[in-house]
N, C-alpha and C positions, 0 to 999 in steps of 0.2 A: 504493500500500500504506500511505503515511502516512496520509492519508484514512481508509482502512476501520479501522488502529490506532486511530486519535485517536476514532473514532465507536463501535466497540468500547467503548472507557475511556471514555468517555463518557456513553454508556448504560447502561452495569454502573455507574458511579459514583451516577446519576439515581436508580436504583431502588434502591440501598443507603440514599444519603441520605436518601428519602422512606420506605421500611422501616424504618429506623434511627429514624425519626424520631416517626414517626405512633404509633410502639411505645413510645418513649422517653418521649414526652411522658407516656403515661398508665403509669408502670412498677408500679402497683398491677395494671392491669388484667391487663397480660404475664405476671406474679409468677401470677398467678389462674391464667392457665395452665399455667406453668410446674410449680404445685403439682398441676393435672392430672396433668401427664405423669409426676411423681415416685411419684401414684397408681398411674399404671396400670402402669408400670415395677416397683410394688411396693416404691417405696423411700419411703410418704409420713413419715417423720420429717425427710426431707432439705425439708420445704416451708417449715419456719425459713429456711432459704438462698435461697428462691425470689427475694423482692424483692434481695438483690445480685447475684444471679444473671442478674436481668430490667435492670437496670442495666447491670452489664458486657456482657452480650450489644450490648444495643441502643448502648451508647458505641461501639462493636467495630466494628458494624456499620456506623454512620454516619461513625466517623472514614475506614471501608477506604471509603466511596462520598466521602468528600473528598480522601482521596488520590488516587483516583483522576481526579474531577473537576477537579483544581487540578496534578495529573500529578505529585505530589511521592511521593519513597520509594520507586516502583515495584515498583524489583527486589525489595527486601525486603516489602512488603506482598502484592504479585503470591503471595506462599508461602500467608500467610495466607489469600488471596482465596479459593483452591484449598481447602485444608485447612477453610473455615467453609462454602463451597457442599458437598465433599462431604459434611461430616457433616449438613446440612439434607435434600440430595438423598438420601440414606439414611434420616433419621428420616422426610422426610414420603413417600417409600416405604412404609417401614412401617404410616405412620399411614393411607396413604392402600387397603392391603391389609384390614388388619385394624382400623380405624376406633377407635382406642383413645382418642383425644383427638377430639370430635366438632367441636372451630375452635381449627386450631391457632395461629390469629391472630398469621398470616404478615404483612399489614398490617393489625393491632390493630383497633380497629372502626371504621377508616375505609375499611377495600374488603374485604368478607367474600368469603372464597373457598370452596367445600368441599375437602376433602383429596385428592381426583383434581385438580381444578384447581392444590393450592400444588404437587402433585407435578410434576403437567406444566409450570408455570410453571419449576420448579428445572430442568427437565431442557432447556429453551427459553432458558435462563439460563445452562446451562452451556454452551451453543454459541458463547457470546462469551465467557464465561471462561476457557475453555480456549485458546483462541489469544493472550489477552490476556497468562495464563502464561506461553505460549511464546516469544512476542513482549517478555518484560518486559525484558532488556535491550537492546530500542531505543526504550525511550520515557526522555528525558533530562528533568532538572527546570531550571528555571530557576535555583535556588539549590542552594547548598552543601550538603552532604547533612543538615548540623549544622542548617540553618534550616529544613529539610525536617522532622526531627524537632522541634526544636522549634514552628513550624507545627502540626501536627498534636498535639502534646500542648495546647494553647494549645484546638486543637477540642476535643481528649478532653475534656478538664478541664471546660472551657464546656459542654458536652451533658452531663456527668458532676451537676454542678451543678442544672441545668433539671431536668434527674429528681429528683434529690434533694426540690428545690423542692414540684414536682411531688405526689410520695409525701407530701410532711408538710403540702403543701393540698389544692389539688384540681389538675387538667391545664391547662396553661396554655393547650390546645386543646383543648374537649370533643366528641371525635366520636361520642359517644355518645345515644342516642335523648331521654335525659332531661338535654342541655343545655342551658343558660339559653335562654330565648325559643321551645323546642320546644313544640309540642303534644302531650300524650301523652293516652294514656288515651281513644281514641277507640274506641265500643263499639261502633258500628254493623257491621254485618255487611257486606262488598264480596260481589259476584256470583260464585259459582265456576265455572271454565270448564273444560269437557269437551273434549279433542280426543282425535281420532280419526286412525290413521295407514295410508294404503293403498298397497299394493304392486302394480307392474304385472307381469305375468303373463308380461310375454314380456321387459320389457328389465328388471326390477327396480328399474323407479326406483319411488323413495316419496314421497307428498304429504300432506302432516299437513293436517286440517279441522276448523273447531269441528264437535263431535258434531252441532249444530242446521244446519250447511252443506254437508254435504259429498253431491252428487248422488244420493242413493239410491234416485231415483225416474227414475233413466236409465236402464233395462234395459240398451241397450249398453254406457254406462262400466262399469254392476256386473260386466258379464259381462267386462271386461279388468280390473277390477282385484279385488285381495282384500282381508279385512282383515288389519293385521299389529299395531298397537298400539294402546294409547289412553294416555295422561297425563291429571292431573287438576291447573289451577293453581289453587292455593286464597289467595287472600291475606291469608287471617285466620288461615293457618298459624304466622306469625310471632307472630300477639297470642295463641296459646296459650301462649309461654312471657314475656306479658306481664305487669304486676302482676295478682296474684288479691290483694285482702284479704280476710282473713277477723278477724271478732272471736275471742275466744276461746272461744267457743260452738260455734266451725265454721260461722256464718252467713257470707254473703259481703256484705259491703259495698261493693263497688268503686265501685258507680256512684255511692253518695251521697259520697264521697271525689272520685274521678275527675270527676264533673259539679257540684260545691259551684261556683256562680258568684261565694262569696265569698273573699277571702284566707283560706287555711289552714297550718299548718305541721305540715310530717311529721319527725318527730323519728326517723332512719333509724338502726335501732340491729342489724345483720347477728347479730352477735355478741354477747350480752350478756355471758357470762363474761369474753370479751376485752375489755370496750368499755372506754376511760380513762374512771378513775373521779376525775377532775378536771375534764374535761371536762363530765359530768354536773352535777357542784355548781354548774358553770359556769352551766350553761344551767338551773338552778332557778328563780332567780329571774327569768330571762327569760321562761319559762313562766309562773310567777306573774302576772307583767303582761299580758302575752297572754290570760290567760285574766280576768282584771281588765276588761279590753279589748272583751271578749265576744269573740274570735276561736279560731277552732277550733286545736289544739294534740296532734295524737297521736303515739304513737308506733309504729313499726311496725317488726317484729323477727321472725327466722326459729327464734327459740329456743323452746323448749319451756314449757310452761305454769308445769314446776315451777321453772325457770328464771328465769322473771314474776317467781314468787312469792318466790324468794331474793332478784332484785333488788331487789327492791319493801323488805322488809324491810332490806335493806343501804343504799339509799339515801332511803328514807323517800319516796319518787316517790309523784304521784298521778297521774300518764300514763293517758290511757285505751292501752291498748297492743292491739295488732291485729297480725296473724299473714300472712307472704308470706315466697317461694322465697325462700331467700338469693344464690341468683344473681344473680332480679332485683335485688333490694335492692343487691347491690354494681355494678349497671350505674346504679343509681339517682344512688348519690353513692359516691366511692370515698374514704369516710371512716368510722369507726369508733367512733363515732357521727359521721352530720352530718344536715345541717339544711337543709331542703327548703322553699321560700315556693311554693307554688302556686295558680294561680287561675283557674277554670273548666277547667280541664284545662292551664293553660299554667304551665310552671315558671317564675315569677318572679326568683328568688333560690336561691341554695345556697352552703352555708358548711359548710368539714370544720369538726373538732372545734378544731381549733388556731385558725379564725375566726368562733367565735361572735361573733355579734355584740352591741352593746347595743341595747337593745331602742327606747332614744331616740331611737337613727340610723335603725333599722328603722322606726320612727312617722313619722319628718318626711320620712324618702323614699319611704313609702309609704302613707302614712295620714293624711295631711296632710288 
């Protein structure tokens, strides 16, 4: 029974700390959803809150998968453990009924789940939590119970910190499509695949087919089996909700953006009313050089034209500026304005607002 304890607490610790964590590191991106959820709950004034909120969860979460891992605090974290699986095991119920948050980024965007799957994971989750509960007073810590807490404040603080970090640059892990060295922006079109799913007639088993394979020209198998489903896997499903640009004409630009084989930089501005407008002044005169330079320099914003045209007046900018989802844009770079080096579709470089860079170091590391 110690065995199946200690592997229990072991495994629930595993998948806290890596939840805890993959979440943590990028606490912009959490906050994004958590501002979801205050939508669809009806409460979007509380989305101010969202980023401490996405913070404390994920410290929370990561410190209960060290306690648990390190076997310190038990009895008292064991309440905890209980009390954060059900309220998860309830919201992603709900969410996974009624689809109100369509990724509720259970592990952040490094293992996308849909809402029946974070559901059934919690509920496959709670089959070792719950014993682990009942079991919490016989798991003993090595230390005193004083070193146990301090221990675990020592993690808090440290993971407390890395977010923080985190929020005021960029992710100290970027698990996101358009991280350094990715390839984005690939336009081509993959093959779609048709399957077909048939049921036998006498014992019910089923055999899924590509539509182009499956025996239709066996007069006996047709005659045992029937049809019962088809599916369709598309994989260009995903590059629907990829960058679209458009100028501000509504033309679409993407590809002469997306396949430019020269250095360009995308001045990634989601929000213009909210963007720091220090950060701007910052990056003028880097702009100026860049374009001194002859290299491409745009900027690309989910705001509205009339929008353009107040900022444009308020900061005297001469951006060509160009139009995309703000979704995308905050998977782009999780900064307010930040600043994207890309070339022939590959992201080179990206700097939040707080790391622009000067434009000297940018020449001799890359333009040399």
């Amino acid at each position: 029974m110690k065995v199946l304890r200690n592997s229990f607490r072991i495994l629930i610790g595993l998948v806290f700390v890596f939840s805890g964590f993959v979440k943590g590191v990028d606490p912009l991106g959490t906050a994004f959803r958590i501002e979801d959820y205050f939508i669809a709950f009806g409460i979007p004034w509380a989305g101010h809150f969202a980023l401490p909120v996405a913070i404390f969860m994920c410290m929370l979460e990561f410190t209960l998968g060290v306690s648990l891992l390190l076997n310190l605090w038990i009895k008292k974290t064991a309440w905890l453990l209980l009390l954060v699986m059900t309220y998860f095991t309830v919201l992603t119920f709900i969410d996974a009924i009624w689809n109100l948050v369509p990724d509720c980024g259970c592990f952040g965007d490094a293992i996308k789940l849909t809402n029946m799957q974070t559901f059934l994971k919690n509920l496959v989750l709670n089959l070792f939590v719950v014993p682990v509960f009942l079991w919490r007073k016989k798991f003993r810590s090595a230390l005193p119970a004083a070193f146990d807490v301090l221990l675990l404040s020592v993690f808090a603080i440290a993971f407390a910190w890395m977010s923080v970090y985190s929020a005021r640059h960029l992710p100290l892990r970027d698990f996101m499509a358009w991280g350094k060295g990715n390839k984005v922006g690939k336009t081509e079109n993959l093959p779609v695949k048709f399957f077909v799913t048939y049921k036998n007639k006498k014992t019910g088993e089923k055999q899924e087919y590509l539509a182009s394979n499956y025996p239709w020209n066996d007069t006996v198998w047709m005659s045992q089996w029937v049809f019962d489903s088809q599916r369709v896997e598309d994989p260009n499903a995903e590059r629907a909700a990829s960058l679209l640009v458009e100028d501000m004409q509504g033309n679409d630009v993407t590809a002469s953006i997306m396949k430019n084989p020269d250095y360009q930089f995308l001045l990634v501005i989601y929000n213009l009313p909210e963007t720091n407008s220090d950060a701007i002044l910052r990056i003028l005169p880097f702009y100026k050089k860049v374009r001194a330079e002859g290299k491409s320099f745009i900027c690309i914003t989910s705001s509205t034209p009339a929008d353009v045209r107040k900022f444009r007046l308020a900061h005297g900018t001469a951006f060509e500026f160009y139009n995309a989802d703000d979704v995308v844009l905050k998977t782009m770079v999780r900064s307010n304005p930040g600043l994207i080096l890309l070339k022939d579709g590959v992201v080179v470089d990206k700097w939040a607002f707080r790391d622009f860079p000067e434009w000297d170091r940018v020449r001799e590391k890359y333009f040399k």
